[in-house]
C-alpha positions as CSV (number, residue, x, y, z in Angstrom):
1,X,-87.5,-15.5,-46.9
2,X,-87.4,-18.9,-47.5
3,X,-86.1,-21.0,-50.5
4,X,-87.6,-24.4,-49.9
5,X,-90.9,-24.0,-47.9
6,X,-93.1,-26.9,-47.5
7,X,-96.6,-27.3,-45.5
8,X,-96.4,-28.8,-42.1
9,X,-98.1,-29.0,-38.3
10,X,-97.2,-26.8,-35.3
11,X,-99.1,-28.7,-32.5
12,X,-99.5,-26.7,-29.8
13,X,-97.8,-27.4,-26.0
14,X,-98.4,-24.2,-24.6
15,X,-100.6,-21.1,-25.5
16,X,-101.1,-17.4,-23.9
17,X,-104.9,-16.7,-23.1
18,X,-106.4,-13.6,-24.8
19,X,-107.9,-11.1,-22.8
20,X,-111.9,-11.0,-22.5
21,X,-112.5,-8.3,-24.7
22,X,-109.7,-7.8,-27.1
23,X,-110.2,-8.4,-30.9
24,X,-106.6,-8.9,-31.6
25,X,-103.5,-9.6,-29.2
26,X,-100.1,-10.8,-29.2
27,X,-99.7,-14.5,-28.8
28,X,-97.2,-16.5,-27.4
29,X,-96.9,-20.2,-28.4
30,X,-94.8,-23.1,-28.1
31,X,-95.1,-26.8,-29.9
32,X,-93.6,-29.0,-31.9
33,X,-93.2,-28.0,-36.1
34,X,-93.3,-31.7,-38.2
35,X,-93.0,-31.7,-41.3
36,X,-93.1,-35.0,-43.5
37,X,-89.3,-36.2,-44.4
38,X,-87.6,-33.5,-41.7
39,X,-86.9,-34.4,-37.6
40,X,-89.6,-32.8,-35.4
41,X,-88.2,-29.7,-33.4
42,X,-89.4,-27.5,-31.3
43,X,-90.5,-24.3,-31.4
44,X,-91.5,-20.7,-30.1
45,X,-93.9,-18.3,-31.8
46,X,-95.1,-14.8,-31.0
47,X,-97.1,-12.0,-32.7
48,X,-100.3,-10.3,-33.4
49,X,-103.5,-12.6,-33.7
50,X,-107.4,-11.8,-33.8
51,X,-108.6,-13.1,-30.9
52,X,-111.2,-14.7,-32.8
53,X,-108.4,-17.6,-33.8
54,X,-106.7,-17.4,-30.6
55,X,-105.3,-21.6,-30.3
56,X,-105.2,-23.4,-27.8
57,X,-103.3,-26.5,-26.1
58,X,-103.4,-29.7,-28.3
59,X,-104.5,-27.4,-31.2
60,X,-102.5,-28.0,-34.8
61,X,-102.1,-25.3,-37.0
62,X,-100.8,-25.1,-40.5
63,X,-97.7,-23.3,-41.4
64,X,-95.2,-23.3,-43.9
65,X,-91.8,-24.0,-43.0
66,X,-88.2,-23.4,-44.2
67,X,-86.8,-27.0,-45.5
68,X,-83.0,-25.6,-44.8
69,X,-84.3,-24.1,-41.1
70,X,-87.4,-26.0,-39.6
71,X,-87.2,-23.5,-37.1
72,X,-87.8,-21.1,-39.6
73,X,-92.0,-21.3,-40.2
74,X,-95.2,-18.7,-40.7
75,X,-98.3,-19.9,-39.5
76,X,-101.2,-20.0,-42.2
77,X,-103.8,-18.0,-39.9
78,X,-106.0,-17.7,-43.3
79,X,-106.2,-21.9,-43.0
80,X,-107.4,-21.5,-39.1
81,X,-110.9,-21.6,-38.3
82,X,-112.5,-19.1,-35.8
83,X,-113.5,-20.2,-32.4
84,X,-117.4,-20.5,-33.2
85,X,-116.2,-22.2,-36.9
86,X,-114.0,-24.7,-35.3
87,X,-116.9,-25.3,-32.5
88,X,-119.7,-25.8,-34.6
89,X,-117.5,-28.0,-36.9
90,X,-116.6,-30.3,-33.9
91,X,-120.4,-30.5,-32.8
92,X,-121.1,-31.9,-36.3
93,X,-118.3,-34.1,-36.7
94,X,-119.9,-35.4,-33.1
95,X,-123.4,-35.3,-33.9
96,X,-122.5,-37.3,-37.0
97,X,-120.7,-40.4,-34.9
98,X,-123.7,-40.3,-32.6
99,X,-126.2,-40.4,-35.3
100,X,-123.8,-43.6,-36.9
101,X,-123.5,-45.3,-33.6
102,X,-127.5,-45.4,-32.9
103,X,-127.9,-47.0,-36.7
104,X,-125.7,-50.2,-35.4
């Protein structure tokens, strides 16, 4: 339990690779936790995830973390787009920029 959680980042430096046809798996991640007002610190994660969410390298996720133990988070896998979400979201975000840069 934690007594002082607060929202945060976990940006991802390493990340296990689901297996082709699994739905959900056990991950194993590694990143940095930062948190506004608190040091940055490192930090290890592992347990069940639908496949579908599976992060990846450079990814930030949102979690909550402890205030008194940084180390001490949950990651906010309800706040984490799927795969084909986060995909189709970035080809927007793109499509947008190149549909601004051809209006200049």
């Amino acid at each position: 339990r934690m007594k002082a959680p607060v929202e945060g980042e976990f940006l991802l430096t390493g990340s296990s690779i689901p297996a082709p046809h699994a739905t959900y798996q056990t991950c194993s991640l590694t990143g940095v936790i930062s948190v506004p007002g608190l040091p940055t610190v490192p930090a290890n994660y592992r347990g069940l995830v639908s496949t579908s969410k599976f992060p990846r390298v450079g990814q930030t996720l949102p979690v909550l973390v402890d205030r008194a133990a940084p180390e001490n988070f949950v990651i906010q896998w309800d706040k984490v787009a799927a795969g084909a979400e986060a995909a189709m979201s970035a080809a927007q975000a793109l499509a947008d920029e190149m549909n601004r840069r051809r209006k200049t």
